[in-house]
N, C-alpha and C positions, 0 to 999 in steps of 0.2 A: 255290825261287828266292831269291838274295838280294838286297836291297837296302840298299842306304849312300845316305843323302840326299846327299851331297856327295863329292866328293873330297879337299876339305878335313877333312872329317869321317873318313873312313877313313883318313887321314894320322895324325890326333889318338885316333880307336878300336880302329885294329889293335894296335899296341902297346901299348896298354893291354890289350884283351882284352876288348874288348866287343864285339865282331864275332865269334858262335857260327857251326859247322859246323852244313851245314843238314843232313849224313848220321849226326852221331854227338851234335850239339850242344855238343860240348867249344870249347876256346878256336881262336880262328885266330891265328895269328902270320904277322906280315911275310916272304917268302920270296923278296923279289928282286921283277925286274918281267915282264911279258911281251912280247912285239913288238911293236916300235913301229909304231903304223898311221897311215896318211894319210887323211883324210878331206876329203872339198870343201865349200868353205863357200858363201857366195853370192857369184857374179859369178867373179873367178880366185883367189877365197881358198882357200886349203889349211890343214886343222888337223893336226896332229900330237899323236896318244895314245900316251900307253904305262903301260897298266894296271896297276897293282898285281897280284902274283901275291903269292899266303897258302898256308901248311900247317897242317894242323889238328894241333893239338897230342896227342889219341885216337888218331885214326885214320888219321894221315899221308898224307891227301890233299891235291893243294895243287888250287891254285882262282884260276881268273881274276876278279880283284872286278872289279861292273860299271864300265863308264865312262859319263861325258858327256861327247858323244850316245852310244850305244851303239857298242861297238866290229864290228859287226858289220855294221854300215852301212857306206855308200859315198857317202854325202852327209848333211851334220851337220840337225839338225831346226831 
């Protein structure tokens, strides 16, 4: 599994290349974003993600980096 403390932080470590493939461990590189998701915040708040997507620079897999909350959710934490 990966993890990025920040989204500011994988803004500033993908393109550099400090963000390793957790299947081959070579470099990740930026590769566009993924779908944008809605999430509910508290009370009628709604958030809006849209996650960074990466390819590994090895083994050309690309990879949804995590977000905050998780993009996988349906209400933010």
């Amino acid at each position: 599994m990966m993890t990025v403390g920040s989204p500011g932080r994988t803004e500033t470590a993908l393109p550099a290349g400090d963000i390793s493939c957790p299947d081959c461990s070579d470099r990740l590189r930026p590769h566009g974003f993924a779908r944008t998701r809605t999430v509910r915040g508290l009370g009628d708040d709604q958030l809006t993600l849209r996650p960074r997507r990466d390819r590994c620079a090895g083994c050309g897999l690309t990879q949804v980096l995590p977000a905050v909350p998780p993009a996988r959710r349906a209400d933010a934490l």
